[in-house]
N, C-alpha and C positions, 0 to 999 in steps of 0.2 A: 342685839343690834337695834338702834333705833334711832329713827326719821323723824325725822317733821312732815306737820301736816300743813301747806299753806295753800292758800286759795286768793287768787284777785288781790295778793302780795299783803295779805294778811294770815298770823297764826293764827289755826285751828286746836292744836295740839301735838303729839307725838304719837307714831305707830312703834311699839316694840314688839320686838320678835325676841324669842329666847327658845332654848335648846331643854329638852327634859334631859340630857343625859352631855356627856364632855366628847368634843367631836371636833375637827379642825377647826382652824379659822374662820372667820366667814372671808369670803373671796369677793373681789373687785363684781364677776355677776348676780352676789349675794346681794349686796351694796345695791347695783342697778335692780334686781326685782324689789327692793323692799320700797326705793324711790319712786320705783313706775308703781305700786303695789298704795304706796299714802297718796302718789297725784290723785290716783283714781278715787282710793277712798276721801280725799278732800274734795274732788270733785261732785262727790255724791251728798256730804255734809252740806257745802253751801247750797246746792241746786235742795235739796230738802228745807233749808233755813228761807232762803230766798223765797221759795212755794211757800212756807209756813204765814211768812210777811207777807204774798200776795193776799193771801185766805183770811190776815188780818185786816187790811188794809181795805178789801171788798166787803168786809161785815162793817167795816166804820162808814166806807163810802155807802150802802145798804141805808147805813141806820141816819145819816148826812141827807139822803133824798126822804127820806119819811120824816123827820121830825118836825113839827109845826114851828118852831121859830127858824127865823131866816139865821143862816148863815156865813161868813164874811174873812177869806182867807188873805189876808195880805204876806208878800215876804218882807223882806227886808228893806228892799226900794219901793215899798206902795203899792204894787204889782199883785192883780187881783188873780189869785191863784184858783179860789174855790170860790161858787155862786151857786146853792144850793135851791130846790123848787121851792120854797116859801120862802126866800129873798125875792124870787123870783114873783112870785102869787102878791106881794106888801108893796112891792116896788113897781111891779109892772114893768119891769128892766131885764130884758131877755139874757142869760148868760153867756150868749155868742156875745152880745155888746159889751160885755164886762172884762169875762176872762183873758188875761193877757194882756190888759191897760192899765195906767196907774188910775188909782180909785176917785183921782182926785180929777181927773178928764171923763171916767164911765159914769162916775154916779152925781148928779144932778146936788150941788149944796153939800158934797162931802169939803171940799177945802175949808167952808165956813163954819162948819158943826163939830169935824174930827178934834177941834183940842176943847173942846166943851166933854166928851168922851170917855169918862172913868175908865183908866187900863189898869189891873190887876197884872202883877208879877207870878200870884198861883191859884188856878180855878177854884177856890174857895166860893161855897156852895155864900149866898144870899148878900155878896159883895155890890157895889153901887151902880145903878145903872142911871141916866138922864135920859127924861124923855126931850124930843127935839122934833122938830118938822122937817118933813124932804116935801120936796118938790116931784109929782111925778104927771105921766100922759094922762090920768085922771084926776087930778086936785093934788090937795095939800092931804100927808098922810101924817100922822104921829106916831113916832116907832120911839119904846123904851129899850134901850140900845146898851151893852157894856162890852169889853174886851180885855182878852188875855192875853200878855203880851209871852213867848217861848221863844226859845235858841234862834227857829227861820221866821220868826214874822212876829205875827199879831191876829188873832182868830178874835173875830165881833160877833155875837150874835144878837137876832132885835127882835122886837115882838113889836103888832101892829095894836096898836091902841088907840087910833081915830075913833072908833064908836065908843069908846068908854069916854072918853074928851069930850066929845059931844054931847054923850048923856052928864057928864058933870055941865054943861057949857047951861046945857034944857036945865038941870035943876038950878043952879044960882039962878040962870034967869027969871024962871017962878018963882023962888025965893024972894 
């Protein structure tokens, strides 16, 4: 005898049941336990899969608030999904103001800068990035900025480079 396993109107695979030895048919209640018998066991598979992707999903978000460059979640419509704490510390742009608006109303000089913006098709590690000036509530910052564009959006990340600018700005002036 054997079921399908489906979940949330997606295959899981198949439960089989077989006999060690030659015994009647299997009967119409044979049929009902082996179906209530895979719901449950498919129920048990996704809710395991599901948990597995939260537990993934919280290590990325984990490692998204520690990492020193900022980072910059758009989806598809411009719509600022992810504003991670050193976007936040470079910009001085709290991510209540951000998330959930197009990028192009949150972020101060995004309209005028985003097609100057090298986007890569695949995270390939030392790809090109422009540096640019934003505008924020304390002065003019310089952030080296690139992005990768995936299936829902486009992920930017920037690094802040005002003081290296500046110590280049102090040495030609010497010079």
């Amino acid at each position: 005898l054997c079921v399908p396993l489906w979940a949330r109107k997606q295959p899981l695979g198949a439960l089989t049941i077989a006999r060690t030895d030659r015994g009647p048919a299997y009967t119409a209640d044979d049929v009902a336990l082996a179906e209530d018998l895979a719901a449950r066991l498919a129920l048990a598979l996704d809710r395991a899969r599901l948990y597995r992707e939260v537990e993934e999903r919280s290590d990325a978000a984990w490692v998204l608030e520690h990492v020193a460059d900022g980072v910059l979640l758009l989806d598809r419509n411009g719509v600022v999904r992810l504003w991670n704490p050193a976007a936040k510390a470079i910009t001085f742009i709290d991510a209540d103001d951000v998330v959930g608006k197009t990028a192009t109303e949150a972020i101060p000089g995004w309209k005028d800068s985003v097609d100057t913006v090298p986007v890569s098709a695949s995270p390939s590690p030392g790809h090109d990035e422009v540096l640019i000036p934003i505008e924020t509530s304390r002065g003019e910052r310089w952030i080296a900025i690139s992005g990768v564009r995936f299936f829902g959006g486009t992920v930017y990340a920037f690094r802040d480079l005002t003081d290296a600018r500046q110590l280049e700005e102090i040495k030609a002036d010497f010079i």
